[in-house]
C-alpha positions in Angstrom: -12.5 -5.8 23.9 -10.0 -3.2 22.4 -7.5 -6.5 21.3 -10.5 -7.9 19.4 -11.2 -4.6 17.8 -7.6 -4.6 17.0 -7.0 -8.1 15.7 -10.6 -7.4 13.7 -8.9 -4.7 12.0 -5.7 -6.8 11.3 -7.0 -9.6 9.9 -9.4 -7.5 7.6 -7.0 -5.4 6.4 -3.7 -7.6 7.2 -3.2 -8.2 3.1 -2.2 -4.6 2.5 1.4 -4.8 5.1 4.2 -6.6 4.7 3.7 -9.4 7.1 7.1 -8.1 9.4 5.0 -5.0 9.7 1.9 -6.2 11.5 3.5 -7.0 14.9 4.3 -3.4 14.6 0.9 -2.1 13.5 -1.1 -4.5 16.1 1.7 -2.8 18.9 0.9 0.8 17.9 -2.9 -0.4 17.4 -3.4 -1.3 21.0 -2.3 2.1 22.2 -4.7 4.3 20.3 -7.6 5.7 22.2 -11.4 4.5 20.8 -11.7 8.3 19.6 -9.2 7.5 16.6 -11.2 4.6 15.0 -13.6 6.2 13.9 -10.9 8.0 11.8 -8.8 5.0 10.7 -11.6 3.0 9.7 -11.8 6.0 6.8 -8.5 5.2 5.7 -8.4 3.8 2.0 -5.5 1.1 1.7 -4.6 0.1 -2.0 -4.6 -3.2 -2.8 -1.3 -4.7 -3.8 -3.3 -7.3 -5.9 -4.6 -4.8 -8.0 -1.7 -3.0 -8.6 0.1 -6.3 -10.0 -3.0 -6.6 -12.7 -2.5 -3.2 -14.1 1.3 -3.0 -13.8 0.3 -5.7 -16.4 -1.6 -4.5 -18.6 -0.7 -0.7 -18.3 2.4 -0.8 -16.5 3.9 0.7 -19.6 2.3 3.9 -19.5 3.5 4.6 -15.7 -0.5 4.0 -14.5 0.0 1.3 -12.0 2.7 3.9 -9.9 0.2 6.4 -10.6 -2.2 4.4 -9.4 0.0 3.8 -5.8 0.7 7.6 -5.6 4.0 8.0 -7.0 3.5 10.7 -9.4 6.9 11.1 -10.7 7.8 7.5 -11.1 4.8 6.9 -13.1 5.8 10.0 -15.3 9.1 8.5 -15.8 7.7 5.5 -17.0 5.3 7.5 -19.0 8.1 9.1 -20.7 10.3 6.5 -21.4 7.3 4.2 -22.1 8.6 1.7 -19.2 12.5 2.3 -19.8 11.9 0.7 -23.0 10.0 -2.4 -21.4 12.7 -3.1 -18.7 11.3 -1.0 -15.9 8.0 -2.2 -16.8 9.2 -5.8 -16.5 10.9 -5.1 -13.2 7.9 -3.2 -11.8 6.0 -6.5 -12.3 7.9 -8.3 -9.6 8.2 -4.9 -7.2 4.9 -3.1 -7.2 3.3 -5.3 -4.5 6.0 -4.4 -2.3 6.1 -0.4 -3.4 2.0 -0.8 -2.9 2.6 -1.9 0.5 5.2 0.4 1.9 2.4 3.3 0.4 -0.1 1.5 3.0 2.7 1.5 5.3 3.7 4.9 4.9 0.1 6.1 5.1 -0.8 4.2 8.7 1.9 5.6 10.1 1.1 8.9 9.4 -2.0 7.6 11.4 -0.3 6.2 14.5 2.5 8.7 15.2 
């Protein structure tokens, strides 16, 4: 029962990881007493799909690293008004991946 509870979770929320992290995730997962989730199921994940759309329409501006939780990135970009386009051009190809070490970041301070 608790690895179907656990591949449930995975495959609903599988899209948010890197897919080298979710060995690691279903591992740490299937250790976790049935008192914890109730709390991880509270856990909001942002999605690195969304984060692509307004990296490209707002990217500019610093919102989309706002919008992941990185504060002083996204007042860099702010600033600089995307390093002059570069960094905003760049952050199109990277923000799924920053999105989804933030996810990453934030489940771990879950499991350990």
């Amino acid at each position: 029962m608790e690895a179907q509870k656990v591949d449930m979770f995975i495959l609903a929320n599988g899209k948010f990881f890197e897919a080298h992290n979710i060995n690691i995730i279903r591992d740490k997962l299937l250790l976790i007493d049935d008192s914890k989730w109730a709390v991880l199921s509270t856990i909001q994940f942002k999605d690195p799909t969304t984060s692509l759309i307004v990296s490209i329409l707002a990217g500019g501006f610093g919102i989309d690293r706002f919008l992941i939780g990185d504060t002083g990135l996204g007042i860099g970009k702010l600033l600089t008004c995307g390093g002059m386009g570069i960094w905003t051009i760049v952050d199109w190809f990277m923000i799924q991946d920053a999105t989804r070490a933030k996810n990453m970041e934030k489940i771990q301070q879950f499991l350990y």
